[in-house]
C-alpha positions as CSV (number, residue, x, y, z in Angstrom):
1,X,59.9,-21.9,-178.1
2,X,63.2,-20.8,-179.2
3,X,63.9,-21.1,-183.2
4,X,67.8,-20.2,-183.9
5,X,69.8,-17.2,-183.2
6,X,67.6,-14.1,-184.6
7,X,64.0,-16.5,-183.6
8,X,65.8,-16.7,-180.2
9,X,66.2,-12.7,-180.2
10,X,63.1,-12.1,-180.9
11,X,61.2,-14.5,-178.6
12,X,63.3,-12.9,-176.0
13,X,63.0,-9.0,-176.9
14,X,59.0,-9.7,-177.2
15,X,58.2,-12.0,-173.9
16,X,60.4,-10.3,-172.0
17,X,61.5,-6.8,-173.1
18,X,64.7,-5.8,-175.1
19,X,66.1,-4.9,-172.4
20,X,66.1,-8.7,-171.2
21,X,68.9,-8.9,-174.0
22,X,71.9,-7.4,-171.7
23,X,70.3,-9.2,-168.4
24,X,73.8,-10.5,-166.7
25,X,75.8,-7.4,-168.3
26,X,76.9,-6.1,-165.2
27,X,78.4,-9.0,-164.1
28,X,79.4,-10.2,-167.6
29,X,81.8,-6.8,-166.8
30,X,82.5,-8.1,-163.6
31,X,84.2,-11.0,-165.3
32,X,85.8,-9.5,-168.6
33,X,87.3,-6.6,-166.2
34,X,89.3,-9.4,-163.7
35,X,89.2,-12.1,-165.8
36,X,90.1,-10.5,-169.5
37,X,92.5,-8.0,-168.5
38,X,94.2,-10.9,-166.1
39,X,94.3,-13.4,-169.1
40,X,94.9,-11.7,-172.1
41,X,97.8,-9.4,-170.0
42,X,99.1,-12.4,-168.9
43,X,99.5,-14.0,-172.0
44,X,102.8,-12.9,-173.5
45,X,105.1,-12.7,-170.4
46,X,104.2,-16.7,-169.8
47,X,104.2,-17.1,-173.1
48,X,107.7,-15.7,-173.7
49,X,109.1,-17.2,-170.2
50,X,108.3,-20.7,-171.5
51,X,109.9,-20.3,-175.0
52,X,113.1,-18.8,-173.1
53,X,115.0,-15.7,-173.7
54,X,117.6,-16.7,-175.9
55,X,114.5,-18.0,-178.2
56,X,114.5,-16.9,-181.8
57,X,112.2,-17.2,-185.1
58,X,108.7,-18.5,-184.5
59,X,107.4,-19.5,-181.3
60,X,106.0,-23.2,-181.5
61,X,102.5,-24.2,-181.2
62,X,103.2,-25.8,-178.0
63,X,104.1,-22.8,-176.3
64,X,101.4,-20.4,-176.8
65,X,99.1,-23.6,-175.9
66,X,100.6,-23.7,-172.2
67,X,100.9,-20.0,-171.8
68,X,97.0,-20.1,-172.9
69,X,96.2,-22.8,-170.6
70,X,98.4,-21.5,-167.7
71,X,96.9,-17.6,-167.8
72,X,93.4,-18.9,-168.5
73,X,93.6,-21.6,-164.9
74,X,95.1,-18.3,-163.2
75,X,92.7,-15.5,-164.3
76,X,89.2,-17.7,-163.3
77,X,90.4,-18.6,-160.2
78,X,90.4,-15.1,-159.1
79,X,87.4,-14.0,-161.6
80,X,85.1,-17.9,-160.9
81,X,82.6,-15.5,-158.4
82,X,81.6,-13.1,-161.3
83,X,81.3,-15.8,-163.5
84,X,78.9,-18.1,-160.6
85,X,76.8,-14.6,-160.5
86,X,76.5,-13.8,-164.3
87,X,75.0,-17.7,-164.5
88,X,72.7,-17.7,-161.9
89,X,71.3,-13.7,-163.1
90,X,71.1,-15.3,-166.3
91,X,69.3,-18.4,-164.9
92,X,67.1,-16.7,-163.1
93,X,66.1,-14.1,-166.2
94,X,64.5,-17.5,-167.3
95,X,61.8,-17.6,-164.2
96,X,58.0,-16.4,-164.7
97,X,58.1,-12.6,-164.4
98,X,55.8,-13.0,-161.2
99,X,58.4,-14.9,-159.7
100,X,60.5,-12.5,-156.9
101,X,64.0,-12.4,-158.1
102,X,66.1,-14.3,-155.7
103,X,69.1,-12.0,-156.9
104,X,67.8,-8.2,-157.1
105,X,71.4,-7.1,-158.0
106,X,74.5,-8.1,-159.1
107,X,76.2,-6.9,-156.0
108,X,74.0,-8.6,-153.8
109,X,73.6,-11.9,-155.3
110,X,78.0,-12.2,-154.2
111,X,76.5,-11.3,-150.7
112,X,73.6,-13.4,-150.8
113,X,75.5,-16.7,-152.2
114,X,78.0,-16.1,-149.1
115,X,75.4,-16.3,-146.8
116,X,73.6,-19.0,-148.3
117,X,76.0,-21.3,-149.2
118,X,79.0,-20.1,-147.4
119,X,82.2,-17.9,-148.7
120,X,83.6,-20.9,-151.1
121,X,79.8,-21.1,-152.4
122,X,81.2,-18.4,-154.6
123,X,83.7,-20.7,-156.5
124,X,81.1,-23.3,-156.8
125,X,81.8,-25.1,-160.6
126,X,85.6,-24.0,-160.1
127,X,86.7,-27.2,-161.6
128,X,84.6,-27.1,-164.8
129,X,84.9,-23.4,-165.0
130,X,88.8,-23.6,-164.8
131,X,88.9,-26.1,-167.3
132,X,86.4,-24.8,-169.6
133,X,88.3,-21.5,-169.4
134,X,92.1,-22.1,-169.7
135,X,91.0,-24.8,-172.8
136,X,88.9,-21.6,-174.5
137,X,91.9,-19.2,-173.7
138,X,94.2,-21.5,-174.6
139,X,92.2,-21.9,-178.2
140,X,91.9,-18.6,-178.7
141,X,95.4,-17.3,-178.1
142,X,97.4,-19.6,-179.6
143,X,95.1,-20.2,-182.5
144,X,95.1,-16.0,-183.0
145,X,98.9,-16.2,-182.9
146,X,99.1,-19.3,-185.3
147,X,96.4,-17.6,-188.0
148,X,98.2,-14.5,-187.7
149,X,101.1,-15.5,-188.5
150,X,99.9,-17.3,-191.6
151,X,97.8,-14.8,-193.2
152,X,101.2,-12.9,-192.7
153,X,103.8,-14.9,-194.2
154,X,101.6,-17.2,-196.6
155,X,98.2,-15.1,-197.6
156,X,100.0,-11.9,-198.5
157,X,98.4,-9.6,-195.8
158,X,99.0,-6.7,-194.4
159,X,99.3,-6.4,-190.5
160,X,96.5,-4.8,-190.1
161,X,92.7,-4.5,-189.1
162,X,91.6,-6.9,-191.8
163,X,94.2,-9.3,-190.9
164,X,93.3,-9.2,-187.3
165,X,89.4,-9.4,-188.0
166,X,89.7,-12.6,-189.6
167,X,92.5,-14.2,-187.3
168,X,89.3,-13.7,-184.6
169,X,87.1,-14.8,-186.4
170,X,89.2,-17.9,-187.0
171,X,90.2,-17.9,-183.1
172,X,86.2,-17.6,-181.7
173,X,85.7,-21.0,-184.0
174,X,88.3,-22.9,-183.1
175,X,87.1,-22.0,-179.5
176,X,83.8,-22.8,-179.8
177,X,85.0,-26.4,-181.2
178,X,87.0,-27.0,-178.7
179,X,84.7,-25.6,-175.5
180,X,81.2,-25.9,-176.5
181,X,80.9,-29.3,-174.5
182,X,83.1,-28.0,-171.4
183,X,81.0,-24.9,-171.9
184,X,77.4,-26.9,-171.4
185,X,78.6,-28.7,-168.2
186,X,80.2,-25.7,-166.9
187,X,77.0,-23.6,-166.8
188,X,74.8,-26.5,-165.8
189,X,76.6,-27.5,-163.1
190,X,76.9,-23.7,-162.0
191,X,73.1,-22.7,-162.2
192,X,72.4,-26.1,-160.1
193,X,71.1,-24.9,-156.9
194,X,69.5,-27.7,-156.4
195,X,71.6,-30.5,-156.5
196,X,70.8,-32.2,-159.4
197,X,74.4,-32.9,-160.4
198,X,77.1,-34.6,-158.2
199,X,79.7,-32.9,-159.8
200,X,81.3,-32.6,-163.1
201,X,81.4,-36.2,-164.5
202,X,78.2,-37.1,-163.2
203,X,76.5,-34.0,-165.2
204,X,78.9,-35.2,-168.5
205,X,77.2,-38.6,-168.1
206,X,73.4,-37.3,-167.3
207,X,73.7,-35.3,-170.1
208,X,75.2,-37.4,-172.5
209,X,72.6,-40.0,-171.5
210,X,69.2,-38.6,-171.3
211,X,69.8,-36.2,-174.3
212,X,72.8,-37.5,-176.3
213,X,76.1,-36.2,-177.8
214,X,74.6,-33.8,-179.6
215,X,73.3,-31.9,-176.4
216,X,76.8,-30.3,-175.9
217,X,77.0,-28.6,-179.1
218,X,73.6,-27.0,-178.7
219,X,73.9,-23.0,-179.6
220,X,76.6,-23.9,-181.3
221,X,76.0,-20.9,-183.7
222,X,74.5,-18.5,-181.3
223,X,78.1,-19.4,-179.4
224,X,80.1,-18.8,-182.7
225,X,78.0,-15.4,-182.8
226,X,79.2,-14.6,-179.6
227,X,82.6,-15.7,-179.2
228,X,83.1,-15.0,-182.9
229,X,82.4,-11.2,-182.5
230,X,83.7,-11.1,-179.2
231,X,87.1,-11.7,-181.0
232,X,87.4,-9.5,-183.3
233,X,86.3,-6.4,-180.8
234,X,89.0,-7.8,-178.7
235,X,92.0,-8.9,-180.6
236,X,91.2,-5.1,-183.2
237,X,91.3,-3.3,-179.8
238,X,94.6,-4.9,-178.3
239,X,96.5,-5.0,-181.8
240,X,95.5,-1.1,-181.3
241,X,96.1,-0.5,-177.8
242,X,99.7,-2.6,-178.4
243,X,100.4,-0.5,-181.2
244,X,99.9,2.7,-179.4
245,X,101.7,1.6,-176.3
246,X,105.1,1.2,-178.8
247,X,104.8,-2.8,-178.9
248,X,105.9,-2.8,-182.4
């Protein structure tokens, strides 16, 4: 049904209406508001409390890894109910259009999950989620900081927009290696209603075994498209916002 990125789009925009292209946006802002903003502010201060004060030069790899991982495990466990809601919207866009939308809004799917499967319903998938999030944030940061810094020093560039376009570019893929298959477990085990998985290993292994390795990389491109661009509006729009703010 569903032939690439742009055979995907179109399926989509024509079964469903082009509108069905932004279903989940409201609480994909949910989520970037609480958990972008916690993450990505985050970020620094952990990372320069690790390294220490009296640090000078570079900061090693190391480093920006844990502050990633550490900000990323903080900022879902506050921001893992907008997440839960964004998956099952999304989920449930999939449903025959005469099907009655179990969620009729963002806002009342949080109130609706509470009800139905009780207040810690709403960090259902924490585990996966956390670990699927603080890996990707981890990636992305410290892979952002590490291109950076090369292009600077070693490619002759300049420290600006071009520079930061393709150090997110470079981030989004190295995030999308390193989360795609903590990425597929993570929503599957979110959108299950149902029951069908007993938790994170046990979807891993059902996966793995009824549809291979290869499952877990599946979108791997419309993912790249995503995270890809997703970077560069970012990481353009902090250097700018830092920038402005005096952090240079």
């Amino acid at each position: 049904k569903y032939n690439g990125l742009f055979g995907t789009l179109m399926t989509v925009a024509k079964e469903e209406g082009p509108n069905a292209l932004w279903k989940g946006l409201v609480p994909g802002l949910h989520r970037q508001i609480l958990f972008g903003g916690l993450r990505i502010g985050l970020y620094e201060p952990v990372r320069n409390y690790y390294v220490g004060e009296n640090h000078h030069g570079d900061i090693p790899l190391q480093y920006k890894i844990a502050a990633g991982l550490t900000t990323g495990a903080m900022a879902i466990c506050i921001a893992s109910p907008t997440d839960l809601v964004k998956v099952r919207m999304q989920a449930q866009g999939r449903s025959p259009s005469s099907t009655v939308p179990r969620y009729p809004s963002a806002l009342k799917a949080y109130s609706i999950i509470m009800r139905e499967e009780g207040l810690l319903g709403l960090w259902k998938g924490l585990g996966p989620n956390m670990a699927r999030n603080s890996i990707v944030n981890a990636a992305e940061l410290a892979s952002y900081d590490t291109i950076k810094e090369f292009l600077l020093r070693h490619a002759g560039m300049k420290d600006n927009a071009s520079t930061h376009l393709a150090a997110g570019l470079g981030a989004g893929f190295v995030a999308v290696c390193v989360g795609s298959p903590i990425d597929v477990v993570k929503s599957r085990v979110m959108s299950d209603s149902v029951g069908q998985f007993q938790g994170v290993a046990d979807c891993f292994l059902k996966t793995a075994r009824r549809e291979g390795l290869k499952a877990f990389y599946k979108g791997f491109f419309p993912n790249f498209s995503r995270l890809g661009s997703w970077n560069v509006a970012m990481f353009i729009t902090l250097e700018k916002v830092k920038k402005s703010l005096g952090h240079y």
